[in-house]
C-alpha positions as CSV (number, residue, x, y, z in Angstrom):
1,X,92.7,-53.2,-80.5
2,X,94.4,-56.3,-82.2
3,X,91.9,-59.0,-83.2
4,X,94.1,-61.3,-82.1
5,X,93.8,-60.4,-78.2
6,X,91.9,-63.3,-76.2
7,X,88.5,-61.7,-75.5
8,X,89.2,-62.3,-71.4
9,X,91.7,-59.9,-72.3
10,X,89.7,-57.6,-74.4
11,X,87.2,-57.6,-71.4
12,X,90.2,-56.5,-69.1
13,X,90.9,-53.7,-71.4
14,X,87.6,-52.6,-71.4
15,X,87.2,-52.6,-67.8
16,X,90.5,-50.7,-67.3
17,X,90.0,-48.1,-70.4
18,X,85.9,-47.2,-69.8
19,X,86.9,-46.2,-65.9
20,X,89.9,-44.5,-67.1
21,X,88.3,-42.6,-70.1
22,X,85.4,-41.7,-67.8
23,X,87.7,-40.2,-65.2
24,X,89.4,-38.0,-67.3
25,X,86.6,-36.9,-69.1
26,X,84.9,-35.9,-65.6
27,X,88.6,-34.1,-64.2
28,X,89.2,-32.6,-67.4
29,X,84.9,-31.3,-67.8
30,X,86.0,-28.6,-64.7
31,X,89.3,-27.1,-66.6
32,X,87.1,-26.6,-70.2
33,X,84.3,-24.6,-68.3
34,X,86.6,-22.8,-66.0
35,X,85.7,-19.5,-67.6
36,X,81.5,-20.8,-66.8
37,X,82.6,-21.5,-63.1
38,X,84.7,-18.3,-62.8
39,X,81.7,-16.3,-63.3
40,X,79.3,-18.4,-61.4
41,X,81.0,-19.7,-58.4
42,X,83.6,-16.7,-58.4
43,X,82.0,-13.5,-59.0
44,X,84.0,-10.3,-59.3
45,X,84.2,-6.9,-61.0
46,X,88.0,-7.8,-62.3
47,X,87.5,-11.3,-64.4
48,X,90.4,-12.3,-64.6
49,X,90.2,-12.5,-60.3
50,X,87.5,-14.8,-60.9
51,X,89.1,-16.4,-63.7
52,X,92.4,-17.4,-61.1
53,X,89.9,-18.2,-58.7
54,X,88.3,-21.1,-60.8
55,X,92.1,-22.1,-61.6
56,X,93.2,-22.3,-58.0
57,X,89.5,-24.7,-57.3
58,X,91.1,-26.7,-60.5
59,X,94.5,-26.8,-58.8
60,X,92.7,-28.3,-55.9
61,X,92.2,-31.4,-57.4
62,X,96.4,-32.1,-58.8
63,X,97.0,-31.5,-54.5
64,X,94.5,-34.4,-53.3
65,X,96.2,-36.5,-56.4
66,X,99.0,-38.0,-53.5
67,X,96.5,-38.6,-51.1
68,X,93.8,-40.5,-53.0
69,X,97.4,-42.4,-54.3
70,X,97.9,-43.7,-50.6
71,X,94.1,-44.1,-50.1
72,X,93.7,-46.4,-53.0
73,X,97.0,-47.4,-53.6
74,X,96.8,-49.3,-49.8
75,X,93.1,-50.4,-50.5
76,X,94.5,-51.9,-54.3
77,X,97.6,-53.6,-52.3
78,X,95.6,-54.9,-49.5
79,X,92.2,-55.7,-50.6
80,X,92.3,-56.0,-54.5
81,X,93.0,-54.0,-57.4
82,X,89.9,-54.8,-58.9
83,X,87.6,-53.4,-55.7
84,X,90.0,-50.3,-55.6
85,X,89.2,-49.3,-59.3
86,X,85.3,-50.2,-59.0
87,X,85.4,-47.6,-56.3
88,X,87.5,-45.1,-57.5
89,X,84.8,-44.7,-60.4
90,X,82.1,-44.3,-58.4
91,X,84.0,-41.6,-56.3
92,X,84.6,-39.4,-59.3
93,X,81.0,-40.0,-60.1
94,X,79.5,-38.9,-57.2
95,X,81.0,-35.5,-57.0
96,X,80.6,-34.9,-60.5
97,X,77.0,-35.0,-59.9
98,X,76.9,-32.8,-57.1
99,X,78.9,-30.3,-59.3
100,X,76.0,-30.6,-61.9
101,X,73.3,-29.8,-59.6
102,X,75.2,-27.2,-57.3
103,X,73.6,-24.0,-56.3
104,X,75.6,-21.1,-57.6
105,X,76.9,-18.1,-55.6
106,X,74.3,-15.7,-56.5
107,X,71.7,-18.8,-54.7
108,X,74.0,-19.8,-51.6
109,X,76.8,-17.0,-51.6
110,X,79.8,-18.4,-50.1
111,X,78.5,-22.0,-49.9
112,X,78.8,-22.4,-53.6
113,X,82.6,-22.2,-54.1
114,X,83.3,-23.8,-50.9
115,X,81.1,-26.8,-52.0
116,X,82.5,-26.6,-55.6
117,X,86.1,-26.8,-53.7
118,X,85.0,-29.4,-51.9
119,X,84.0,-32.0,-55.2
120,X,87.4,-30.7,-56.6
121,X,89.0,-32.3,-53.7
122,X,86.9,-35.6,-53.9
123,X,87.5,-35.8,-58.1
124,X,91.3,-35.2,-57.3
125,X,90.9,-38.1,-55.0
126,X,89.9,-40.7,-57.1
127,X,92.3,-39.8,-60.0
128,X,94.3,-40.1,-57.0
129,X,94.3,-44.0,-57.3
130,X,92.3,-44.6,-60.7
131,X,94.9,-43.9,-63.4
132,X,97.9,-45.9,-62.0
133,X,95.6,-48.2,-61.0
134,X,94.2,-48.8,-64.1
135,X,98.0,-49.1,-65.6
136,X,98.9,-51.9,-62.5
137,X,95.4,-53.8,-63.4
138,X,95.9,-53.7,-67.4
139,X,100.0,-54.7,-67.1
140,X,99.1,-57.3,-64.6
141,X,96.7,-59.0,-66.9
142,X,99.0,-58.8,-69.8
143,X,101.6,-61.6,-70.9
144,X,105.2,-60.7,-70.6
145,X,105.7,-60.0,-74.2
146,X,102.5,-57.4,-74.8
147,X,103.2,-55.5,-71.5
148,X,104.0,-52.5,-73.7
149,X,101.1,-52.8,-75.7
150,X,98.7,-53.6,-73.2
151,X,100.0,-50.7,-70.7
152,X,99.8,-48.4,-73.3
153,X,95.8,-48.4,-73.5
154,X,96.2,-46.6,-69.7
155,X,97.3,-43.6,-71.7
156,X,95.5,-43.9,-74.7
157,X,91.6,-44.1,-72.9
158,X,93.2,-41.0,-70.7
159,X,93.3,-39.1,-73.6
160,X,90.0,-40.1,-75.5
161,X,88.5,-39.2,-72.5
162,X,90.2,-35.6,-71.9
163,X,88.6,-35.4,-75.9
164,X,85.1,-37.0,-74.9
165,X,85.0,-34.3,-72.0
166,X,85.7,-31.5,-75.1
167,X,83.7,-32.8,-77.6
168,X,80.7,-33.0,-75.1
169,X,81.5,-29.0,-73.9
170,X,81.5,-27.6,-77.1
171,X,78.9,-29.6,-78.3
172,X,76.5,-28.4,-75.8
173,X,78.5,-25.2,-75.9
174,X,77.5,-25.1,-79.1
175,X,73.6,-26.3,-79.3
176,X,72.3,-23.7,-76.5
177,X,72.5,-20.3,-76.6
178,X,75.5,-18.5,-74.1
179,X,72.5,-17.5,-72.0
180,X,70.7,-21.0,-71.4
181,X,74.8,-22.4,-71.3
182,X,75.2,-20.3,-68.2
183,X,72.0,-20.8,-66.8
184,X,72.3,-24.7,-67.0
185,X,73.9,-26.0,-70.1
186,X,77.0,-26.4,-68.2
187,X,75.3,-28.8,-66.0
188,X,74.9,-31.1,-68.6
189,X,77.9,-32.9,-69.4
190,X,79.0,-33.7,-65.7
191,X,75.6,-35.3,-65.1
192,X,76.1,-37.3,-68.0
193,X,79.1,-38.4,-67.2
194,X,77.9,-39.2,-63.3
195,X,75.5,-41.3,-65.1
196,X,78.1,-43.2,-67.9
197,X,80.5,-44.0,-64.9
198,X,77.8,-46.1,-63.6
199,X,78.8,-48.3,-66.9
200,X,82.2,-48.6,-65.7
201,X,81.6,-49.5,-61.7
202,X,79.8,-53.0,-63.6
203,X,82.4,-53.7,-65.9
204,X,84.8,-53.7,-63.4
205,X,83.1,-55.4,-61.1
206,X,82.2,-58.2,-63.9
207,X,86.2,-58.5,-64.5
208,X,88.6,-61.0,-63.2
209,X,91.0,-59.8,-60.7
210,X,94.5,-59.6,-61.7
211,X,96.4,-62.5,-61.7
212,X,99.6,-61.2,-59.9
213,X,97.6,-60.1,-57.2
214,X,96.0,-63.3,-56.7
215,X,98.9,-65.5,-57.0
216,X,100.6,-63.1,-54.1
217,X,97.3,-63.6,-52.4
218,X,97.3,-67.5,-52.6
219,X,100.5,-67.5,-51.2
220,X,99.9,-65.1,-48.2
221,X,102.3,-62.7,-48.9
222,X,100.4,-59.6,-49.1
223,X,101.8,-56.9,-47.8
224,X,99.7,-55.6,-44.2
225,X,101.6,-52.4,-44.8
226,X,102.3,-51.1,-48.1
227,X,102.6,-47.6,-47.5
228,X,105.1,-48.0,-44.5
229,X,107.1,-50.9,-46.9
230,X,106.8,-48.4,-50.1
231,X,108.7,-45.5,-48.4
232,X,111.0,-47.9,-46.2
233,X,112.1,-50.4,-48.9
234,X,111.0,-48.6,-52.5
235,X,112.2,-45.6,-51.8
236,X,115.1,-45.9,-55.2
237,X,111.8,-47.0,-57.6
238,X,109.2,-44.2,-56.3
239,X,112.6,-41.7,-57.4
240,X,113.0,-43.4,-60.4
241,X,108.8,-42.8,-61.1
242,X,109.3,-39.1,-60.4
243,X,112.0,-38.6,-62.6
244,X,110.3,-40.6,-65.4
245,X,107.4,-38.6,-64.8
246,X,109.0,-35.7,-65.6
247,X,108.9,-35.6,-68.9
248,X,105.7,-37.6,-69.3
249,X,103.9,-34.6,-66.8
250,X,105.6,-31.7,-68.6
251,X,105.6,-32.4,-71.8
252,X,101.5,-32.8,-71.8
253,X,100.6,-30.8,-69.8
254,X,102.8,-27.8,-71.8
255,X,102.1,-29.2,-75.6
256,X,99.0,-30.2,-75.3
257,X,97.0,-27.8,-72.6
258,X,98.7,-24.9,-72.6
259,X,100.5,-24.4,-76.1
260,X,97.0,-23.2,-78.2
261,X,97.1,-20.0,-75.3
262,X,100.6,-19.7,-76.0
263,X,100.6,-19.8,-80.0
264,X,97.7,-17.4,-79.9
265,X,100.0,-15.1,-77.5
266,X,103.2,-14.8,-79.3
267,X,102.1,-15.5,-82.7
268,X,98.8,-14.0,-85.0
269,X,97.4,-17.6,-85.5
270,X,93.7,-17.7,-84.9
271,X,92.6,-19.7,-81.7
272,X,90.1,-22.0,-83.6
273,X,92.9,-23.0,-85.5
274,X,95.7,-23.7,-82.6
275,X,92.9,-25.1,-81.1
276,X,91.8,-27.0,-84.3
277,X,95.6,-28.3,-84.7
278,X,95.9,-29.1,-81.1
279,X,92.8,-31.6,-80.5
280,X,94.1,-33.1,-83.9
281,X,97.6,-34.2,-82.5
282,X,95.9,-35.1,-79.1
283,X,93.8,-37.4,-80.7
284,X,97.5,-38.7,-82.4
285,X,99.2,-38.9,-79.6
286,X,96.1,-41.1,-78.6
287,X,96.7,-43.2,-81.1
288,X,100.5,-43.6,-81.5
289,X,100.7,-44.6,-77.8
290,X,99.1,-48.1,-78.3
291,X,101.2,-48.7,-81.7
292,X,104.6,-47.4,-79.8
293,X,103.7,-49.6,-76.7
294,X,103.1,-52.6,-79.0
295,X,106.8,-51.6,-80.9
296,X,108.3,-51.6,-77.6
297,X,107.4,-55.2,-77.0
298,X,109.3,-56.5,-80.1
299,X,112.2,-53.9,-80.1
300,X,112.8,-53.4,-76.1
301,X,111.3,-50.3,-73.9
302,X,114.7,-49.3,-73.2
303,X,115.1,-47.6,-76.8
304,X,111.9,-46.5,-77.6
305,X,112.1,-44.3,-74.5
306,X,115.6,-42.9,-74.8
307,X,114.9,-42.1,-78.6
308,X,111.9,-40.0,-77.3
309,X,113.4,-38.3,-74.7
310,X,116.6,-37.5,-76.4
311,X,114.4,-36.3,-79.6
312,X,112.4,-34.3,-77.0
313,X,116.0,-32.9,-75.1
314,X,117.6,-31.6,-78.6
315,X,114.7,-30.8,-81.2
316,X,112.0,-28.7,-78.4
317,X,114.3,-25.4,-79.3
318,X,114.6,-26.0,-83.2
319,X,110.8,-26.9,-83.2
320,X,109.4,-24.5,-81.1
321,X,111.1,-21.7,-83.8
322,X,108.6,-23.8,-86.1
323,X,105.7,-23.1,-83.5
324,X,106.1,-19.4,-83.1
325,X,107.4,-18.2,-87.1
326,X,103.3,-17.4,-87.7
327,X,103.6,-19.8,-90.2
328,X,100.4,-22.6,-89.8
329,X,102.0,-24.8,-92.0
330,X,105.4,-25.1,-90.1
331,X,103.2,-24.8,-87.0
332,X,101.3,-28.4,-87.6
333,X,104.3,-29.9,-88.5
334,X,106.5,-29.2,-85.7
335,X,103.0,-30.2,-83.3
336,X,103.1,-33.4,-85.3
337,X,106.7,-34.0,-84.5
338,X,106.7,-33.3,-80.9
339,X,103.9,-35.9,-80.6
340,X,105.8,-38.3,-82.6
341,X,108.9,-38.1,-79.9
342,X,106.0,-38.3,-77.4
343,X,104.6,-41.3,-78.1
344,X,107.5,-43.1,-78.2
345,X,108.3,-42.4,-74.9
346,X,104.9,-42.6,-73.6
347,X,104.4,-46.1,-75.7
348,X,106.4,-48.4,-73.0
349,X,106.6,-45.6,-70.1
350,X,103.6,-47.7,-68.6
351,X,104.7,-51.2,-68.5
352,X,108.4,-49.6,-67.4
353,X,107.5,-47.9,-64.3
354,X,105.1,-50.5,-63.5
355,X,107.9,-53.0,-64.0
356,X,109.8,-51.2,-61.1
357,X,107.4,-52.6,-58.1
358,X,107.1,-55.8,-56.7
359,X,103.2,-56.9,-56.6
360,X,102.5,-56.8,-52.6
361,X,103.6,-52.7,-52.9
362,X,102.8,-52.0,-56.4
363,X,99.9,-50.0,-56.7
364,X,100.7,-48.2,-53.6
365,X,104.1,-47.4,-55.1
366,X,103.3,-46.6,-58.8
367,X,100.6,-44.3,-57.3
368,X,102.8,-42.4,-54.6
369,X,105.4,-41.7,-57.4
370,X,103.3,-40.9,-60.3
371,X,100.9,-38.7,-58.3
372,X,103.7,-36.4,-56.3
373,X,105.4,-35.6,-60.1
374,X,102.2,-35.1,-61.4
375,X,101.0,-32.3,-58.4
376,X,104.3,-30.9,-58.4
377,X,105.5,-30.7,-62.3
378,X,102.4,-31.5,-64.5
379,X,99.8,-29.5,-63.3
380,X,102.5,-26.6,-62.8
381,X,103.7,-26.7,-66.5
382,X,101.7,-23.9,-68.2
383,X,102.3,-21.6,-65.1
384,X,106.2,-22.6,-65.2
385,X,106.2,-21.5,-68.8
386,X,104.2,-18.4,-68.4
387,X,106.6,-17.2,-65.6
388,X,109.5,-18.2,-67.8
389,X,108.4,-15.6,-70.6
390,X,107.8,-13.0,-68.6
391,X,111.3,-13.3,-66.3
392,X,113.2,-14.0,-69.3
393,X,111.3,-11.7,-72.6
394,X,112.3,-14.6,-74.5
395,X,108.9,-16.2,-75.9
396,X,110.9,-19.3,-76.7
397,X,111.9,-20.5,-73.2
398,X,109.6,-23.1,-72.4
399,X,111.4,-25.4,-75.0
400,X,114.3,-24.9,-72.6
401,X,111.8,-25.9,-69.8
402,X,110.7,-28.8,-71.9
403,X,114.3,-29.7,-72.7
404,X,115.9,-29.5,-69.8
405,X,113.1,-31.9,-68.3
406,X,113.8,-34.2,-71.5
407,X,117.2,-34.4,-70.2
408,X,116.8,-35.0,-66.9
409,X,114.1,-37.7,-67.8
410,X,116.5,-39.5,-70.2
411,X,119.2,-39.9,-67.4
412,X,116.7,-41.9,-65.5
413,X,115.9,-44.1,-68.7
414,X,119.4,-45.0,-68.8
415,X,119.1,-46.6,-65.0
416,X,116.3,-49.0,-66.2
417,X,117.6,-52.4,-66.7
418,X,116.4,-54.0,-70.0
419,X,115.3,-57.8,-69.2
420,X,113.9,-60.2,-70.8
421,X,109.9,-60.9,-69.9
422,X,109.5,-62.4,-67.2
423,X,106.1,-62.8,-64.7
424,X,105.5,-59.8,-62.6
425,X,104.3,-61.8,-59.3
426,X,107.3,-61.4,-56.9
């Protein structure tokens, strides 16, 4: 964080990161001990039933994304963004616990995976409205000239919590013995994180609300309706959010959750090591994001995003070559280069979309957009790729995949108009 940030601000960005980091590092606890729940919850003499079972309970939570978008986007629009986010953190919290202290299906029988479906539902809820919230809250608070900046720590406490939530698994993973892990080792980190997000419902509620908010609120022009305005009047910006999403959905969701199963699958590379190589460039892409955000406000967000994109559109092919010639070497480099084009289009992808809004419909907006692409492309990226290989026998056909949504993304980059900073209240 720049020393230089007013500590109001630095307060702001702790409020908006600490939420966000503990979100993802609840939602993204379920997917690391999928193979725990699959036995557990999902018991069956083929595993790899069981093992689609826990998926489809993980899937559950990218389909309740949309709805907890209108929920809290209409409660951030209406009531506050601050109250919205305070909330949203204890609704992740309070399933979380329950999944920590659940019976399993050898207790309760059926109960137990209809109750663990259940808290899937509620988690997908909050991150429903928490993570564009978050972005809305931090770029609100921000002056016009460190919107990129300031957005970009949205993405970058996503991702340090998506790492907290792995280090904590194989930590404990680690520490007990696979018998006491199964028993209730797993339990562990999603209490503990029940517990932390208690941290983040004070700091928010110890935070200043934003100031676009308030100045539309001082002027009584708050919208009574934003869902019903969003899709009657927004209807060109939520498009222009699921288009932009695109690549931003895709791209992690295939390079950073399901490339280590795929290297492991077409090439001999150990898994520890894809693994090994693939925390590494998410903890990069972590920490790009802030320095490409902070680039964008000096150079524009305009070409920082089209540079990524079309580096994304033409190199995925050529690199991917890299991923799959068995060769670690080549293999780190051309994960290191994807991130690279990443970043830069993740950098000032927060402030843009959130630029795209007008403050009484914003959060309602950002949040219907975002959450849709996320449900429909994100979460469906490793099983898009997977289905690819097998229809086509070609083991390098998601970097077509990723390409082709590269492509499609950077078409929508070249509709944003590049202004100069101005105050988002409008």
């Amino acid at each position: 964080m720049d020393v230089s940030t007013p500590r109001s601000l630095k307060k702001t960005l702790l409020a908006g990161a600490i939420g966000n980091a503990l979100e993802w590092y609840d939602f993204a606890l379920y997917g690391y001990f999928a193979p725990v729940f699959a036995a557990l919850f999902f018991p069956s003499e083929r595993p790899s039933l069981s093992l689609i079972s826990a998926f489809g309970v993980f899937a559950i939570g990218f389909l309740a994304r949309p709805l907890g978008a209108l929920l809290f986007g209409y409660w951030g629009d209406t009531v506050g963004r601050r109250e919205a986010l305070a909330w949203s953190v204890i609704l992740m919290a309070i399933p979380s616990c329950f999944i920590g202290l659940l019976p399993t299906y050898e207790m309760i029988g059926m109960a137990a995976p209809l109750a663990l479906t259940l808290c899937r539902f509620l988690q997908g809820l909050s991150v429903g409205g928490e993570f564009t919230g978050s972005v809305t809250f931090l770029v609100e608070h921000a002056a016009p000239s460190q919107r990129g900046y300031i957005g970009s720590w949205a993405g970058f406490s996503a991702q340090m919590g998506a790492l907290l939530g792995s280090a904590v698994g194989a930590l404990v993973a680690t520490v007990v013995s696979d018998e006491a892990l199964r028993l209730w080792g797993w339990r562990i980190p999603f209490l503990l994180g029940s517990l932390i997000a208690l941290v983040g419902w004070y700091v928010r509620t110890h935070v200043s609300e934003s100031p676009a908010f308030e100045q539309v609120r001082q002027a009584g022009t708050l919208s009574s309706s934003p869902i019903r305005e969003v899709f009657a009047d927004q209807q060109p910006a939520v498009a222009k959010v699921i288009g932009l999403v695109l690549l931003h959905g895709v791209a992690f969701y295939l390079l950073y959750v399901y490339l280590a199963t795929y290297i492991v699958t077409v090439t001999s590379v150990a898994l520890g090591a894809a693994l090994t190589v693939n925390t590494v460039c998410m903890g990069l892409l972590a920490v790009l994001m802030p320095v490409m955000g902070g680039l964008a406000d000096k150079v524009g967000q305009k070409p920082l995003m089209v540079g990524g994109a079309a580096g994304l559109a033409t190199a995925s092919y050529p690199l991917f070559i890299w991923l799959t010639g068995d060769h670690l070497l080549f293999m780190i480099a051309a994960q290191v280069l994807l991130t690279l084009l990443l970043s830069c289009y993740m950098g000032p992808f927060f402030a843009a979309v959130v630029g795209l809004f007008p403050t009484p419909q914003r959060y309602t907006g950002l949040s219907v957009g975002y959450n849709i692409a996320s449900a429909l492309f994100g979460g469906t990226a490793p099983l898009v790729a997977a289905l690819l290989i097998e229809w086509s026998g070609n083991s390098l056909a998601p970097s077509f995949y990723l390409s082709l949504c590269a492509a499609i993304s950077l078409g929508v980059v070249f509709t944003l108009r590049e202004e100069p900073p101005q105050p988002l209240a409008r």
